[in-house]
N, CA, C and O atoms as a printed pandas DataFrame, in Angstrom:
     atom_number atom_name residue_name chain_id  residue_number  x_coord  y_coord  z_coord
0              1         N          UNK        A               1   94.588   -6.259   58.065
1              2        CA          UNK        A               1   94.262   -4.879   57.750
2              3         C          UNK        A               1   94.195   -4.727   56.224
3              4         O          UNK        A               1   95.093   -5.175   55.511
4              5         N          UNK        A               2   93.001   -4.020   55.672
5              6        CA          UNK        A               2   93.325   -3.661   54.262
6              7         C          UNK        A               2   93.127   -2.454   53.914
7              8         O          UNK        A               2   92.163   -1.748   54.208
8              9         N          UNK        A               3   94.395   -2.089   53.029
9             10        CA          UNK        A               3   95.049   -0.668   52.480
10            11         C          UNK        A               3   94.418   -0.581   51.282
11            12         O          UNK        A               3   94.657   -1.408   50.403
12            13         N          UNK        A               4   93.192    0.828   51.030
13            14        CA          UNK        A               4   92.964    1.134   49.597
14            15         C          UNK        A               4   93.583    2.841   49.633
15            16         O          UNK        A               4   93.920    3.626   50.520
16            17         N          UNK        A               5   93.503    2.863   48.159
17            18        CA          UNK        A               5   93.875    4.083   47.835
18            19         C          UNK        A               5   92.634    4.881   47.459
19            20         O          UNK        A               5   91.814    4.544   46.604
20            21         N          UNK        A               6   92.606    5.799   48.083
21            22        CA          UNK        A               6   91.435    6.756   47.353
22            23         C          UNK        A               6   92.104    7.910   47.168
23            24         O          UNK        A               6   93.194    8.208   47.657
24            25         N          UNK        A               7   91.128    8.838   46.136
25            26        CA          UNK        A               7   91.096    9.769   45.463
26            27         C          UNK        A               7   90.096   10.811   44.588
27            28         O          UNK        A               7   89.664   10.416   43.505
28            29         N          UNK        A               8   89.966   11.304   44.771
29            30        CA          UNK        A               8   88.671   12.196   43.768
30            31         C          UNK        A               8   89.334   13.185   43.053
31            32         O          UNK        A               8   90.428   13.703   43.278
32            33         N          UNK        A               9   88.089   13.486   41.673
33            34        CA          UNK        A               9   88.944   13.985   40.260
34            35         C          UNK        A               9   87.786   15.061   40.486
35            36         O          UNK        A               9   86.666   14.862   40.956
36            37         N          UNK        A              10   88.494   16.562   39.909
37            38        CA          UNK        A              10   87.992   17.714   39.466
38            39         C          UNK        A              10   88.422   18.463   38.265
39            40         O          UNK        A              10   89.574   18.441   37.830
40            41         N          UNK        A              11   87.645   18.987   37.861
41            42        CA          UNK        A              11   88.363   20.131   36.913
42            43         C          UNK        A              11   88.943   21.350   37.595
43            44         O          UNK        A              11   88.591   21.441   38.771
44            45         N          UNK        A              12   89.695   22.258   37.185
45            46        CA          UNK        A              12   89.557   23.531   37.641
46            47         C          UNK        A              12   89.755   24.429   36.502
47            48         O          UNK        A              12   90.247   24.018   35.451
48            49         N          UNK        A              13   89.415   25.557   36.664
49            50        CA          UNK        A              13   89.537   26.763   35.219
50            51         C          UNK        A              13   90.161   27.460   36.002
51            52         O          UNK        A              13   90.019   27.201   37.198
52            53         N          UNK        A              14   90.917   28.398   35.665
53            54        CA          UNK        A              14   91.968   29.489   35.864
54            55         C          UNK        A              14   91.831   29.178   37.819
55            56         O          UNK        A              14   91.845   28.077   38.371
56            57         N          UNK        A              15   91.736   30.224   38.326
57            58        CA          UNK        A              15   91.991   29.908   39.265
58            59         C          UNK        A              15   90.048   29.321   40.396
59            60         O          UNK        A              15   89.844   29.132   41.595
60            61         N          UNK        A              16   89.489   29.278   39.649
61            62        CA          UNK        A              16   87.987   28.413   40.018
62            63         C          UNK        A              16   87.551   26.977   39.952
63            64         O          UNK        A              16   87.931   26.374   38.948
64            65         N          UNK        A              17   86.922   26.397   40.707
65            66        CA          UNK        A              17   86.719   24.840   40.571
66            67         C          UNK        A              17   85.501   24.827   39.298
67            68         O          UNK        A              17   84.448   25.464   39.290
68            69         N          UNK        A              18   85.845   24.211   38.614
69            70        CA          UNK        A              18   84.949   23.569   37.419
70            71         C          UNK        A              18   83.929   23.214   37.692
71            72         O          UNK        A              18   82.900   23.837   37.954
72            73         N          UNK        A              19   84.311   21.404   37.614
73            74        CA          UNK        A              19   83.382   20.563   37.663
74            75         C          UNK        A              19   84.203   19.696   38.599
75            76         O          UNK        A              19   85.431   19.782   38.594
76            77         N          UNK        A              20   83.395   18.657   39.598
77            78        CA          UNK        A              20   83.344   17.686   40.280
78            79         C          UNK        A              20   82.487   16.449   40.166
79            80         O          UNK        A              20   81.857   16.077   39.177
80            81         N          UNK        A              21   82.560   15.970   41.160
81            82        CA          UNK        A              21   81.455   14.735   41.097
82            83         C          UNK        A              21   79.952   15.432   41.686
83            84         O          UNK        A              21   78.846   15.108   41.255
84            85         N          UNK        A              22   80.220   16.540   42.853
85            86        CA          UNK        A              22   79.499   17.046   43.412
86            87         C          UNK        A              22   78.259   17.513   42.328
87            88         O          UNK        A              22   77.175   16.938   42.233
88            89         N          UNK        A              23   78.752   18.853   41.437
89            90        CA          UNK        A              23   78.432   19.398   40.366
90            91         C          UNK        A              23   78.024   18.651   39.129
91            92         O          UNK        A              23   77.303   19.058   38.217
92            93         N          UNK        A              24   78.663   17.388   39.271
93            94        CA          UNK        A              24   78.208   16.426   37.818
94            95         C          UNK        A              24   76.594   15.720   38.622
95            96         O          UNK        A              24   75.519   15.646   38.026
96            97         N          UNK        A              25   76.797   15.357   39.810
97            98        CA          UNK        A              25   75.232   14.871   40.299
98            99         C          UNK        A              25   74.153   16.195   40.494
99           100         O          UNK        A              25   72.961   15.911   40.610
100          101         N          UNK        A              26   74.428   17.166   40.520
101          102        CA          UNK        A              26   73.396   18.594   40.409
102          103         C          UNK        A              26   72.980   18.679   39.048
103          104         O          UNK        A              26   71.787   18.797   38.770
104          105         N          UNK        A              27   74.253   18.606   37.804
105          106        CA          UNK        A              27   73.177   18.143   36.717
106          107         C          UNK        A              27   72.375   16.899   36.246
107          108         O          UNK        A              27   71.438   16.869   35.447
108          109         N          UNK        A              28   73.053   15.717   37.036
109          110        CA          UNK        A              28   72.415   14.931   36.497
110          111         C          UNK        A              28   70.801   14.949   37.100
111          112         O          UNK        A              28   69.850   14.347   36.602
112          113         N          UNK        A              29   70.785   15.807   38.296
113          114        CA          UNK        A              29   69.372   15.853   38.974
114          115         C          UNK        A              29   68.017   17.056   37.775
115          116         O          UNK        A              29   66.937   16.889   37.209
116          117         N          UNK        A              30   69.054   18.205   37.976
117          118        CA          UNK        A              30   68.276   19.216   36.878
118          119         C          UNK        A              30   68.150   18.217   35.907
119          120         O          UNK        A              30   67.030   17.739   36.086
120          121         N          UNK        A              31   68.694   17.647   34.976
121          122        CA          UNK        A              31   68.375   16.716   34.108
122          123         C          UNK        A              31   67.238   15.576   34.052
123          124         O          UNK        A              31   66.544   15.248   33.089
124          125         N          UNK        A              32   67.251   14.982   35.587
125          126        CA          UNK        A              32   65.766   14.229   35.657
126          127         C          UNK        A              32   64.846   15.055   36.162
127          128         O          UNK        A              32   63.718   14.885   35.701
128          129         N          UNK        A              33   65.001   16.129   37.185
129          130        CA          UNK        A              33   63.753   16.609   37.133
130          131         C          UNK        A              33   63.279   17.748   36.501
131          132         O          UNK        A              33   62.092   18.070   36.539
132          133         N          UNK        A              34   64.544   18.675   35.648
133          134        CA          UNK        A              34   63.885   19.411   34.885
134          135         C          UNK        A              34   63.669   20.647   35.553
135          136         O          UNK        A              34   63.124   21.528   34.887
136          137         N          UNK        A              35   63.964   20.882   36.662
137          138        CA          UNK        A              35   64.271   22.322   37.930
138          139         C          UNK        A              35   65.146   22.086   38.336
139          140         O          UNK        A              35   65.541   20.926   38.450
140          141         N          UNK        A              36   65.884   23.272   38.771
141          142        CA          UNK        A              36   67.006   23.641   39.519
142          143         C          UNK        A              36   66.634   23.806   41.027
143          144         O          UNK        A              36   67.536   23.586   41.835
144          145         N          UNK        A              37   65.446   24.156   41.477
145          146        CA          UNK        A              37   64.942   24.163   42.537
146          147         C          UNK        A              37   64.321   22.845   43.082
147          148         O          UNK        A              37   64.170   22.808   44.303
148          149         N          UNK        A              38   63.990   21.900   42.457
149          150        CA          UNK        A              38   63.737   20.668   42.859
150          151         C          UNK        A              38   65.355   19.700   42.584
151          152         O          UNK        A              38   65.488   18.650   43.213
152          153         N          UNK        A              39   65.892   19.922   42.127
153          154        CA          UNK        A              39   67.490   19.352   42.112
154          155         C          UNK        A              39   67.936   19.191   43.397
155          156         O          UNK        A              39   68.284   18.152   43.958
156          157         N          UNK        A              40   67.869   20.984   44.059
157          158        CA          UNK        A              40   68.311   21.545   45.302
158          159         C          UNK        A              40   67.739   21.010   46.385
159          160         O          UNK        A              40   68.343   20.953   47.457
160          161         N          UNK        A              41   66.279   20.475   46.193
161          162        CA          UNK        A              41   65.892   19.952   47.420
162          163         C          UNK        A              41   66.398   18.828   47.271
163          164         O          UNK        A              41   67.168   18.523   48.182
164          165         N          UNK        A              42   66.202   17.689   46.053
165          166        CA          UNK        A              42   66.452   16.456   46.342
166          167         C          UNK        A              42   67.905   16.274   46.662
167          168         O          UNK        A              42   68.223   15.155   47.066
168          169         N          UNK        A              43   68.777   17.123   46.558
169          170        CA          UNK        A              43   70.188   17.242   47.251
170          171         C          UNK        A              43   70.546   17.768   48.542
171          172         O          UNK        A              43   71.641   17.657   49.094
172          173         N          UNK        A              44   69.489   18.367   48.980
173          174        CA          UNK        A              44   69.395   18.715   50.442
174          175         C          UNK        A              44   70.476   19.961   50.476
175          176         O          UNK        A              44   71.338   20.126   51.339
176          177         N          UNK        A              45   70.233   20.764   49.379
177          178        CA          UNK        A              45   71.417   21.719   48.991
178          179         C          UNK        A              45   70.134   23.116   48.774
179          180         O          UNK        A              45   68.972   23.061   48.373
180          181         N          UNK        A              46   70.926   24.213   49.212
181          182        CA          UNK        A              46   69.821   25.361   49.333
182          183         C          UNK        A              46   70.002   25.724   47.284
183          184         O          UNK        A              46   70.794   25.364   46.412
184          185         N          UNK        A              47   68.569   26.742   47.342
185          186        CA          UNK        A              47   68.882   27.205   45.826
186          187         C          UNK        A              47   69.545   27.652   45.543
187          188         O          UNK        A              47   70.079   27.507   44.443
188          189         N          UNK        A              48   69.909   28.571   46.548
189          190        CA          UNK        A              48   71.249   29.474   46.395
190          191         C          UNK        A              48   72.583   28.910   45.997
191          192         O          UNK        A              48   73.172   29.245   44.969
192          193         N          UNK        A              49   72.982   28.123   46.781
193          194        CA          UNK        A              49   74.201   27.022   46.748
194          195         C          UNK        A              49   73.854   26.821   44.977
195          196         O          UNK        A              49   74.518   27.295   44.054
196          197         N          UNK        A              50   72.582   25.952   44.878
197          198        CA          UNK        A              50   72.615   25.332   43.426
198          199         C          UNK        A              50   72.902   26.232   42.269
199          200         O          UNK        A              50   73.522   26.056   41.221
200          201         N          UNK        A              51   72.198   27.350   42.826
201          202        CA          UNK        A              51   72.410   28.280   41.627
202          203         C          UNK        A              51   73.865   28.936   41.565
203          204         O          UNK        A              51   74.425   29.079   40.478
204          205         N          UNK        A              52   74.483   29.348   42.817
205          206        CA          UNK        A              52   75.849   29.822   42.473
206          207         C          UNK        A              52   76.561   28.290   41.546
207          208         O          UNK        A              52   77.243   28.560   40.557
208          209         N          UNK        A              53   76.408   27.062   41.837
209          210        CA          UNK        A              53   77.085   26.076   41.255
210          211         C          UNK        A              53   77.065   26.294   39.815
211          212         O          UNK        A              53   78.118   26.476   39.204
212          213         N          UNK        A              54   75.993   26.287   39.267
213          214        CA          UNK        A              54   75.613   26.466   38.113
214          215         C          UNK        A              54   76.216   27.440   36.968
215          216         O          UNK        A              54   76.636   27.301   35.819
216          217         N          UNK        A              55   76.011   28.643   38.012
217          218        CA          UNK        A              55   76.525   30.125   37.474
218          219         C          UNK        A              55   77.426   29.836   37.204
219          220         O          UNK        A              55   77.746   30.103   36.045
220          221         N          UNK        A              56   78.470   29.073   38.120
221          222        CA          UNK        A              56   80.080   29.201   38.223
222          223         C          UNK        A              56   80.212   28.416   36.836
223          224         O          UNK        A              56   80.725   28.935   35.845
224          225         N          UNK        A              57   79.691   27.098   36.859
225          226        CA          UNK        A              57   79.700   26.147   35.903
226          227         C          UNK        A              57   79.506   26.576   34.403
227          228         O          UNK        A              57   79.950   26.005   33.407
228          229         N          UNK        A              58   78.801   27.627   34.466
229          230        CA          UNK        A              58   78.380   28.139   33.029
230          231         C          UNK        A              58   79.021   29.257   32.793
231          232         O          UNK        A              58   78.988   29.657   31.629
232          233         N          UNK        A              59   79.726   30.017   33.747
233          234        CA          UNK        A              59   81.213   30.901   33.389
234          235         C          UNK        A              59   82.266   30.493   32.941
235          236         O          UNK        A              59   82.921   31.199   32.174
236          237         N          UNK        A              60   82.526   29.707   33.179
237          238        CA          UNK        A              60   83.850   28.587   32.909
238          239         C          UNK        A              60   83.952   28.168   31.344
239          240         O          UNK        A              60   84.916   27.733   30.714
240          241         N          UNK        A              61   82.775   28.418   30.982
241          242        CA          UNK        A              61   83.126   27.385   29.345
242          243         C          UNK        A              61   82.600   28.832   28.427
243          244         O          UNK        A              61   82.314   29.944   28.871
244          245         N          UNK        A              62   82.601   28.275   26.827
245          246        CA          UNK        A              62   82.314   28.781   26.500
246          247         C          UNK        A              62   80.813   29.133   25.966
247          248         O          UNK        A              62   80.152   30.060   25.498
248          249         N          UNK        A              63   80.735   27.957   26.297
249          250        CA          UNK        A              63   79.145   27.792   25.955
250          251         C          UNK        A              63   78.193   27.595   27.120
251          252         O          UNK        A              63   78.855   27.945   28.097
252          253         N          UNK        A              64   76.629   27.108   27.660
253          254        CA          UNK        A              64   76.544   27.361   28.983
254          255         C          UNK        A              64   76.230   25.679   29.047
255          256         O          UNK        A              64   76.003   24.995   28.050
256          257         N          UNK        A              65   76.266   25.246   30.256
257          258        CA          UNK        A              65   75.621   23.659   30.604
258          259         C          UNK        A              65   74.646   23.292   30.798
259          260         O          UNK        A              65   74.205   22.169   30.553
260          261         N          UNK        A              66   73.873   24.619   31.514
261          262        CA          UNK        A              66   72.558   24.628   31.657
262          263         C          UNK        A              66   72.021   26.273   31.288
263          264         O          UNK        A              66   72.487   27.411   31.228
264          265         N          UNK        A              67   70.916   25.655   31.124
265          266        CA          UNK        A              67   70.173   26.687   30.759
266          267         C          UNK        A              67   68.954   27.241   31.363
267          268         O          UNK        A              67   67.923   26.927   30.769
268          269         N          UNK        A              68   68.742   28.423   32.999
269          270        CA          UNK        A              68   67.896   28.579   33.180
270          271         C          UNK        A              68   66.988   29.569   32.982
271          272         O          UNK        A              68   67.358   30.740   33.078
272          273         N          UNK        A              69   65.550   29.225   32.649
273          274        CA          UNK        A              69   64.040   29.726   32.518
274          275         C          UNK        A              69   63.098   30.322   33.929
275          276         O          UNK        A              69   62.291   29.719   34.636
276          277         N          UNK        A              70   63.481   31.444   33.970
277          278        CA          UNK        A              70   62.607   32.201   35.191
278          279         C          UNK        A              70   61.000   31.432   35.297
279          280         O          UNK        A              70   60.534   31.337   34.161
280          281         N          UNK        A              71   60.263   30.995   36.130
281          282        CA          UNK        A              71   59.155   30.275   36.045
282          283         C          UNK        A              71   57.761   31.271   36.564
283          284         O          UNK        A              71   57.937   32.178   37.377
284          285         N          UNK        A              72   56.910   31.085   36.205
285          286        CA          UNK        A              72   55.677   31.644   37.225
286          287         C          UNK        A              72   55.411   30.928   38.026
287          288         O          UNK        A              72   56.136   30.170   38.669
288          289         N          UNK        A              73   53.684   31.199   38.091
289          290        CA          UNK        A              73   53.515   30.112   39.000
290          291         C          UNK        A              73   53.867   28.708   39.318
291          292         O          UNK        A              73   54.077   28.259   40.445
292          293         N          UNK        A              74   53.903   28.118   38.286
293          294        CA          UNK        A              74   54.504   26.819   38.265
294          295         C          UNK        A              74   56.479   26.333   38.241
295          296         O          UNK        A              74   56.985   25.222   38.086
296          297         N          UNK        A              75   57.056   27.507   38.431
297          298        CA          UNK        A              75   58.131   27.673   38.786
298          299         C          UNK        A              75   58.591   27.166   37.220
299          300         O          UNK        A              75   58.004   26.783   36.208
300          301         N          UNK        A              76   60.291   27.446   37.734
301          302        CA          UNK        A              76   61.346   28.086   36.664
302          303         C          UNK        A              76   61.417   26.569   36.075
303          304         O          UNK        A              76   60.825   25.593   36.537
304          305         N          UNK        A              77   62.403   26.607   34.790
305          306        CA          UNK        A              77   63.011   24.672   34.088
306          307         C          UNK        A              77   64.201   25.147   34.292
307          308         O          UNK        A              77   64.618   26.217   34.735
308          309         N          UNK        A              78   64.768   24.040   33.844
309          310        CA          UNK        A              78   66.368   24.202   34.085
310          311         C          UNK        A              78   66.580   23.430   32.778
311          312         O          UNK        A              78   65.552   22.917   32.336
312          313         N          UNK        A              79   67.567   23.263   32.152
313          314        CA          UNK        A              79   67.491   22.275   31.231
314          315         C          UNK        A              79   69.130   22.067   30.573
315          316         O          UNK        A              79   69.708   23.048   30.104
316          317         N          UNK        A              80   69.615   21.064   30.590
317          318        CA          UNK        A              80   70.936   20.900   30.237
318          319         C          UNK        A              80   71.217   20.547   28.557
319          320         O          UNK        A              80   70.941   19.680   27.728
320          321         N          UNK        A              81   71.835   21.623   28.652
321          322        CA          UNK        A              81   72.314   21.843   27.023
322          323         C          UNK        A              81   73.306   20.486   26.404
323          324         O          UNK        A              81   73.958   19.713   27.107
324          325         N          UNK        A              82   73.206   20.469   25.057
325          326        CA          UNK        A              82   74.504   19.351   24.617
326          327         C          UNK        A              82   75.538   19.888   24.914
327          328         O          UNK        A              82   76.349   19.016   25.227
328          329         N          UNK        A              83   75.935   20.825   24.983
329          330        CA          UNK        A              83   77.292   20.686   25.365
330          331         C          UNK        A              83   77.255   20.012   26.734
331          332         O          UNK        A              83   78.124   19.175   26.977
332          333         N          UNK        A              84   76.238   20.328   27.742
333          334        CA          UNK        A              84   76.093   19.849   29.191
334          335         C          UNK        A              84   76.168   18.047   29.165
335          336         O          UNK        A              84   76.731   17.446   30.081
336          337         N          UNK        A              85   75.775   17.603   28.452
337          338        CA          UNK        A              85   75.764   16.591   27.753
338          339         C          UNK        A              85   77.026   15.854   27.573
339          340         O          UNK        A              85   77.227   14.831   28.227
340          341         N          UNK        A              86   77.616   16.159   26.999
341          342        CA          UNK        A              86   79.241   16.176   26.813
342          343         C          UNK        A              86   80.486   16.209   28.030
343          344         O          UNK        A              86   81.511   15.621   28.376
344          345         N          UNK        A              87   79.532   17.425   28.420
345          346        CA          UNK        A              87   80.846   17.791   29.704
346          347         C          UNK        A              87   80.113   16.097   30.852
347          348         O          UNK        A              87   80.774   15.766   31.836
348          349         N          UNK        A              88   79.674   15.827   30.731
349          350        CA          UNK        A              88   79.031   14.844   31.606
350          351         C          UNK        A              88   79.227   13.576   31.618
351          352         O          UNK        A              88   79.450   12.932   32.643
352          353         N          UNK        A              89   79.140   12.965   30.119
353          354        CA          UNK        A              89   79.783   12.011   29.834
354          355         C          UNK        A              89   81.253   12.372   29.718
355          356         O          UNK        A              89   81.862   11.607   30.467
356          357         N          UNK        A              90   82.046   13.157   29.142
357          358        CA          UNK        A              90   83.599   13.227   29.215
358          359         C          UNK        A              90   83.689   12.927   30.768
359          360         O          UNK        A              90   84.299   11.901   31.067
360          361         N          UNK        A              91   83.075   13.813   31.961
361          362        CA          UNK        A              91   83.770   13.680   33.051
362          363         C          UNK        A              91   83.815   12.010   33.648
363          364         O          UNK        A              91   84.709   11.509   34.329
364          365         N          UNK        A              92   82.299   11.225   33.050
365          366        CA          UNK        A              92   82.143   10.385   33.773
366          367         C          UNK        A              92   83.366    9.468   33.329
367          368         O          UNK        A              92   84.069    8.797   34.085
368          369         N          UNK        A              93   83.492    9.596   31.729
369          370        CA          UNK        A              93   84.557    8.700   31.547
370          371         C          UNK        A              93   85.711    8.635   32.201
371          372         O          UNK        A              93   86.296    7.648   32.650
372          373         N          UNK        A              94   86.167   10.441   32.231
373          374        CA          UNK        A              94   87.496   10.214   33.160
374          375         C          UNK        A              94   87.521    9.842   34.595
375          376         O          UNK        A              94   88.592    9.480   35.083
376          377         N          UNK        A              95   86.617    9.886   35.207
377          378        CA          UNK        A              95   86.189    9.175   36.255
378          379         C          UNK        A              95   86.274    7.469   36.536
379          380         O          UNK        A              95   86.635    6.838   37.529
380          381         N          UNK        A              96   85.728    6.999   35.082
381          382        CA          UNK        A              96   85.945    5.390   35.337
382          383         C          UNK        A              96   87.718    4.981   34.950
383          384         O          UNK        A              96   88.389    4.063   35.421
384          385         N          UNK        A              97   88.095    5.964   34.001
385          386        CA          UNK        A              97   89.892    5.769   33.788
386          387         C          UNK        A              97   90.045    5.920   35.133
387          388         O          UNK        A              97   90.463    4.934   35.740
388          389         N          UNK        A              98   89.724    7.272   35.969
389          390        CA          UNK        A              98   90.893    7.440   37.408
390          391         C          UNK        A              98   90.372    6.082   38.253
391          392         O          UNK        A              98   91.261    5.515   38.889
392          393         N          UNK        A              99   89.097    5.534   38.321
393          394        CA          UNK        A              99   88.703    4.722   39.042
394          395         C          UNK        A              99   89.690    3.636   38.658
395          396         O          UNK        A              99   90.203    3.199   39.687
396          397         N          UNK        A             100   90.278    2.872   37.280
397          398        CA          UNK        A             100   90.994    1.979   37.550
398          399         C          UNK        A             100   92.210    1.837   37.506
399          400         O          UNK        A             100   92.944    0.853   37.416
400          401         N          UNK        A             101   92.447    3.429   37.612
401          402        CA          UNK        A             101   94.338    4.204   37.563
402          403         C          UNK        A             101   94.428    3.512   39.512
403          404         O          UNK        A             101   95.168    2.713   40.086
404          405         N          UNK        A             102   93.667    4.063   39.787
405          406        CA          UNK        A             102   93.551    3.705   41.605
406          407         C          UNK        A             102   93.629    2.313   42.062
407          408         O          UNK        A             102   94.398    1.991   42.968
408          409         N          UNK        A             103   92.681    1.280   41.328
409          410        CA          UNK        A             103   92.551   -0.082   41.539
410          411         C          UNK        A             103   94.108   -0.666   41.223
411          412         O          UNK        A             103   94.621   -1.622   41.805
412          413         N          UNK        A             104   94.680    0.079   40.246
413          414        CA          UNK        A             104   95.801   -0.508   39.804
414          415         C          UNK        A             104   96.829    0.114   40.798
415          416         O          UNK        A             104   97.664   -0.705   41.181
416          417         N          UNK        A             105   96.907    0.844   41.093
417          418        CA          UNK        A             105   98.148    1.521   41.982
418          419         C          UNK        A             105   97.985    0.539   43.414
419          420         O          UNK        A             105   98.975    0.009   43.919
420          421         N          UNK        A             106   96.282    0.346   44.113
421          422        CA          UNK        A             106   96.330    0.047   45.027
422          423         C          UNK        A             106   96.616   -1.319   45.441
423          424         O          UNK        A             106   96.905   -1.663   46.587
424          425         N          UNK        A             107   96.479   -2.306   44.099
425          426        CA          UNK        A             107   97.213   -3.737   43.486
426          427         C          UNK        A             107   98.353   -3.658   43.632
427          428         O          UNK        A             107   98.954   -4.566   44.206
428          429         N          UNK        A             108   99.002   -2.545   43.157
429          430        CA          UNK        A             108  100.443   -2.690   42.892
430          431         C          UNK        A             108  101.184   -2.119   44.231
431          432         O          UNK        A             108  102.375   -2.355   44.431
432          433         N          UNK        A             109  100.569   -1.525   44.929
433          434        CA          UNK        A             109  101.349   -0.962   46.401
434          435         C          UNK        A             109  101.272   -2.064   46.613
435          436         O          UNK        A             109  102.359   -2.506   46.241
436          437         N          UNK        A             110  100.561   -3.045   47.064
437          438        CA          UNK        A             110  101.000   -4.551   47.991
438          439         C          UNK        A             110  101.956   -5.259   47.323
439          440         O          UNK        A             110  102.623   -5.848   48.174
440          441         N          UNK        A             111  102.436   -5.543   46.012
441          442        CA          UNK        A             111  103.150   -6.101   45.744
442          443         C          UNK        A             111  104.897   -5.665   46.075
443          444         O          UNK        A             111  105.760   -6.514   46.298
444          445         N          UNK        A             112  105.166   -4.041   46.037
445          446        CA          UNK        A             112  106.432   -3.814   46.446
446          447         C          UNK        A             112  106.096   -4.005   47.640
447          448         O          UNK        A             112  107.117   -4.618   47.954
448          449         N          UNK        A             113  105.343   -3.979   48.818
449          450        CA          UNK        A             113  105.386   -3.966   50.551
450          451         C          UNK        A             113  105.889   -5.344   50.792
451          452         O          UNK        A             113  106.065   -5.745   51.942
């Protein structure tokens, strides 16, 4: 039998969820495609959903992460700010620390068993 440890990392602000992994792949999508509405499809996530994510995401700080552009015909952009930038790489980093905080705990549980 083999025993891993898992775990997943979030932010939270006062009493609201931040950021996730969930929320860090919604920008990294607005980011390649440049809509918030094509993000949403390629996530199989309604606009609505995407856009409350967003909203929430850009209440939370002081500055915003993304930045959206009402569209015409050719629909709205979305576009992720440097700070969005930042919050993205910071999270990913702490992500690869918790990733080998875990590898190490789950090494080290077999050794006291």
């Amino acid at each position: 039998m083999s025993l891993k440890i898992k775990g997943r990392i979030w932010l939270d602000s006062d009493n609201s969820s931040f950021i996730g992994q969930g929320k860090i792949e919604l920008l990294l999508k607005i980011k390649e495609l440049g809509s918030l509405r094509k993000a949403a499809i390629d996530m199989k996530m309604s606009y609505r959903q995407a856009w409350e994510n967003i909203n929430q995401i850009n209440k939370c700080t002081k500055q915003p992460l993304v930045i959206l552009k009402r569209g015409g015909k050719d629909g709205g952009v979305a576009q992720i700010t440097e700070y969005g930038e930042k919050i993205i790489i910071a999270f990913n980093n702490l992500q690869k620390e918790f990733d080998k905080f875990i590898e190490i705990q789950t090494n080290n549980l077999f050794l006291e068993v």
